[in-house]
C-alpha positions as a Markdown table, in Angstrom:
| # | Residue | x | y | z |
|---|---|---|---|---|
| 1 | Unk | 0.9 | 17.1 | 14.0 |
| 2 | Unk | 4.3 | 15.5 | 13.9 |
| 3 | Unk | 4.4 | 11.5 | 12.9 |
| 4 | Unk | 6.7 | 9.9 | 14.6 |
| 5 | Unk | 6.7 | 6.2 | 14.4 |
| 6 | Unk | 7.4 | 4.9 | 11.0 |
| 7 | Unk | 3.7 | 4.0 | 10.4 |
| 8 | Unk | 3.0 | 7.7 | 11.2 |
| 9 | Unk | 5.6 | 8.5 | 8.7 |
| 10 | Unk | 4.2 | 5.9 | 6.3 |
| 11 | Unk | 0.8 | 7.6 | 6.3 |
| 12 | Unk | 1.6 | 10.9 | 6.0 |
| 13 | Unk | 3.8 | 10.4 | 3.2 |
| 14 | Unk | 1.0 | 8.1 | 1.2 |
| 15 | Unk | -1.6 | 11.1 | 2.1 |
| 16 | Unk | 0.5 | 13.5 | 0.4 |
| 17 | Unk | 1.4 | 11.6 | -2.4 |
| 18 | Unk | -3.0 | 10.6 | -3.0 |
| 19 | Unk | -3.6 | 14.6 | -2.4 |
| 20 | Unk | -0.7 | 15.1 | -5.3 |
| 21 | Unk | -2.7 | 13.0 | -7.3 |
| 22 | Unk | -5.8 | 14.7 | -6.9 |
| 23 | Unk | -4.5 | 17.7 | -7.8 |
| 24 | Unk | -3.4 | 19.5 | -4.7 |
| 25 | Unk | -0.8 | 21.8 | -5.3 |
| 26 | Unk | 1.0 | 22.5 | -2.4 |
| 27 | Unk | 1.2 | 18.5 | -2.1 |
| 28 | Unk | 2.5 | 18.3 | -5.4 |
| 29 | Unk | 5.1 | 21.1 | -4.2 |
| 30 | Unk | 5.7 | 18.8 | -1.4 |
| 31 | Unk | 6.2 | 15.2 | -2.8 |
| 32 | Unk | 9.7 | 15.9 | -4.2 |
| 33 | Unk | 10.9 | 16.6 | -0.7 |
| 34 | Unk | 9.4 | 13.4 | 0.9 |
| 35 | Unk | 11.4 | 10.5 | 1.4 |
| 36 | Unk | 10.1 | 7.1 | -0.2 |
| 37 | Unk | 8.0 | 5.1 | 1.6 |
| 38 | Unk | 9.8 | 2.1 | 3.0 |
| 39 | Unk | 9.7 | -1.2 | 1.0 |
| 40 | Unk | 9.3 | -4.8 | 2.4 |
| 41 | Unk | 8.5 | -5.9 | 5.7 |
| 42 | Unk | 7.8 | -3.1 | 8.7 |
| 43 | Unk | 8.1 | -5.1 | 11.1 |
| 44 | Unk | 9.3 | -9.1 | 11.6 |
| 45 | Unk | 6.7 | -11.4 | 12.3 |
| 46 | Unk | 7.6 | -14.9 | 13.9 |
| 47 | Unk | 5.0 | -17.5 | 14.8 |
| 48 | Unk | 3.9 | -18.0 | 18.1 |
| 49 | Unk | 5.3 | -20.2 | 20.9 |
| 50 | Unk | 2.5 | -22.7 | 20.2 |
| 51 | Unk | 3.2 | -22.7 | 16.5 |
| 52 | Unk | 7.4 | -24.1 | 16.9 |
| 53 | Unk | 8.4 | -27.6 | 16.5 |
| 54 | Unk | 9.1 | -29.1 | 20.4 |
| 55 | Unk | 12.5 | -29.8 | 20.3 |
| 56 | Unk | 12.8 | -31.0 | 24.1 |
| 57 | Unk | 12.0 | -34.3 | 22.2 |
């Protein structure tokens, strides 16, 4: 199965890198080729209409 979306991506890449770590060899073969998970924040989150200051006044 192919991920696609970056949370795909995201969780194949932390699968292989927990299988490295329990000893799996071809995922230890495989970690140096994998790309580093992406840091920060995924996605931007923004309060909801209900949740802004009115400025109308």
């Amino acid at each position: 199965m192919r991920a696609t979306s970056r949370l795909g991506v995201l969780l194949v890449t932390l699968a292989a890198f927990t299988a490295a770590d329990a000893g799996d060899r071809r995922a230890r073969q495989a970690v140096p080729l994998l790309e580093e998970p992406p840091g920060g924040d995924l996605w931007a989150l923004r309060p909801a209409a209900e949740q802004l200051d009115s400025i109308a006044g």
